[in-house]
N, C-alpha and C positions, 0 to 999 in steps of 0.2 A: 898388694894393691892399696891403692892413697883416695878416699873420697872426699868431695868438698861438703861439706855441711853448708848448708845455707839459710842466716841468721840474719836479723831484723833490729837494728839498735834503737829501731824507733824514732825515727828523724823523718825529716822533709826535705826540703828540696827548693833552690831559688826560684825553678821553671813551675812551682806549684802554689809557694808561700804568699804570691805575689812580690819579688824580690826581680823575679826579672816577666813571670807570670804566672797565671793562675790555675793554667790548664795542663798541667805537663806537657812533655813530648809526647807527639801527634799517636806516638803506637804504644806508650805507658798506658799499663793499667792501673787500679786505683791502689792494689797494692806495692804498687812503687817497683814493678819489674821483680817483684821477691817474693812470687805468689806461695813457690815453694819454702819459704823461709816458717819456721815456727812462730808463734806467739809472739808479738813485740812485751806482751805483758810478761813472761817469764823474762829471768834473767838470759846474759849468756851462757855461763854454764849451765842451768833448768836448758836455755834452747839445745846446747850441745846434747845434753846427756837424752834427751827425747828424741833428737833426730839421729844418736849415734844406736840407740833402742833399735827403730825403724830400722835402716841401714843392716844392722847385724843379723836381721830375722831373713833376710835376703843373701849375705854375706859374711862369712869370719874377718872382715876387716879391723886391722886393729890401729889403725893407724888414720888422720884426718886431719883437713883443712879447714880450718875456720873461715866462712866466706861472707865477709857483711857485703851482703846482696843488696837490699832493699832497700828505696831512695837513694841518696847521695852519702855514701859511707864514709864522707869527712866532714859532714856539713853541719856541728854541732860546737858545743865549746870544749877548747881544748881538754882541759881537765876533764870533762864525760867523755871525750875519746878516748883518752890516755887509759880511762878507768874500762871500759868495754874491750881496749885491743889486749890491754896488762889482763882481763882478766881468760880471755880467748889464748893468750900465748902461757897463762900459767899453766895451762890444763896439759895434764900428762900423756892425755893422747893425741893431742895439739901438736903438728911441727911445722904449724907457721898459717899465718891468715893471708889472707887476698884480700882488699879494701874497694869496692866499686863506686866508683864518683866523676866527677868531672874535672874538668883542666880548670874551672874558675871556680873553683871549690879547695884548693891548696893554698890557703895564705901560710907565713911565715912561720905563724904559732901552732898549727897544724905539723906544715913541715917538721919544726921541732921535735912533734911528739913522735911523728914518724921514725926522727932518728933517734929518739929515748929510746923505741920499742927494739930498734937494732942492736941498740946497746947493750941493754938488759939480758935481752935473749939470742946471743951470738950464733946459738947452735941451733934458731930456729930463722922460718925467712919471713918476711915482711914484703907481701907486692903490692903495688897500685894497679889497680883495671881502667882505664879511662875509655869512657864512650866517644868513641870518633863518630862513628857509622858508615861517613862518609865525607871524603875529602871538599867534594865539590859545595860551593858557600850555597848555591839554589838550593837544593837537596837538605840543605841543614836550614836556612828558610821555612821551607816546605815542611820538616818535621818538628817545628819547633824547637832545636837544638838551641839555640841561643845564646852562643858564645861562635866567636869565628875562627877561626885557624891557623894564625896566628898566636891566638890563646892555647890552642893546642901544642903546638910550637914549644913555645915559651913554659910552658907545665914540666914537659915532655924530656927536654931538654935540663931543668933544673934538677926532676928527678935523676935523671940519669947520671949529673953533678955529684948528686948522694950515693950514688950507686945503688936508688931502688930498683929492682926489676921493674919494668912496666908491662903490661900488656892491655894490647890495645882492639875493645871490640868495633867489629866492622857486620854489620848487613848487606845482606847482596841480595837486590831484589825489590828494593827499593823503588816508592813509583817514578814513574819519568827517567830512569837512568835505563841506559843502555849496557850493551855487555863490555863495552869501552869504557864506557863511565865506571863501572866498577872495577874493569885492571886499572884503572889509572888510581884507584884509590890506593890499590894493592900494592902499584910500582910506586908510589908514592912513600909508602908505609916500609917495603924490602928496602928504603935508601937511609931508613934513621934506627938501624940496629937495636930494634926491640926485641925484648926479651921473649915476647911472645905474641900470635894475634888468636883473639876469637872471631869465629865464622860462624855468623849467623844468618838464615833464610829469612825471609820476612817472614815475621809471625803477628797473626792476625787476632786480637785478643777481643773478646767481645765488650761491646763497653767504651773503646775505648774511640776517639775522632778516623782511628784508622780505620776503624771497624765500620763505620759509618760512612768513611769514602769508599770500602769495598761493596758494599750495599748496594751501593748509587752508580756501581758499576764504573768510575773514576778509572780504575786498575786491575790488571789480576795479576795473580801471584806464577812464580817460576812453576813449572809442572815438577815434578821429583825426578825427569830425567835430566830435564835441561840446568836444573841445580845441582846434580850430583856432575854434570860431565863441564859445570863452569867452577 
């Protein structure tokens, strides 16, 4: 068995910095979607070796995924990436990271460093997670997504150019969408051969704008049978 550890490089975020706004995405919470993530104050390896602690008093796993969770896991300067992903992929029980970020979050010199990390470490693997959610432009509107679809697109595509794995998360449940609305995300998503998709319910975090439209009664959430049977 292979678990993700989930670590915090300490970063922001355009939809938070004020770069595109100031409030994140409508269902972020303040710790940047990486609540589970360790201490942004320890290192990577300090977060690894703490959460691989944790993890083993539950499990003899010996084996793990470095997963920069939290904010935008490219959204820094190249050289502090290079130095965070080199030191995630040097770790002996490391056999490969997951990087979580956005399709407008990959310029050229990012890219770069993405394919150094391939380079260096051949016998390990290097994915990108990118947040879709949701295909439809309303929907990403409505959550603050802030980048169109296009940009998705075009990310998407380039990776793939490199031959990184992508995987791409999706929410189902989302307000205002119907159960149409979300296959079309899905059929959407089955036509650009990715490597992988996460599926996620709506999750309701306190705190956060989404929290506060559930309040006001805006929406309610899928019930647990009609999520497990879509």
């Amino acid at each position: 068995k292979v678990y993700k550890i989930s670590l915090n490089g300490n970063m922001t975020c355009p939809n938070r910095d004020g770069t595109l706004d100031s409030r994140g995405c409508i269902f972020c919470s303040a710790g940047g979607s990486g609540d589970f993530a360790t201490a942004p104050s320890l290192s990577v390896t300090e977060q690894i070796t703490q959460a691989k602690e944790r993890i083993r008093r539950k499990s003899n796993c010996r084996k793990f995924i470095a997963y920069f969770q939290a904010y935008t896991g490219t959204y820094a300067a190249p050289e502090r990436l290079y130095a965070l992903y080199h030191m995630a992929l040097s770790h002996p029980k490391i056999i490969g990271i997951s990087i979580a970020t956005r399709p407008d979050c990959l310029p050229a010199p990012v890219l770069d460093v993405i394919k150094q990390c391939q380079m260096e470490f051949p016998d390990k693997f290097v994915w990108i997670e990118l947040g879709l959610q949701s295909v439809h432009e309303k929907t990403a509107l409505y959550i603050r997504r802030g980048y169109p679809l296009s940009c998705f697109e075009e990310a998407l595509e380039t990776l793939q150019t490199m031959s990184v794995p992508v995987i791409v998360h999706v929410i189902l449940g989302l307000p205002g969408e119907t159960r149409a609305d979300m296959l079309a995300t899905i059929d959407y998503l089955s036509h650009k051969n990715i490597f992988g998709i996460k599926l996620q319910l709506l999750h309701v975090l306190r705190g956060t704008d989404l929290a506060a439209e559930y309040e006001r009664g805006v929406f309610s959430c899928l019930s647990k049978e009609a999520y497990i049977d879509l």
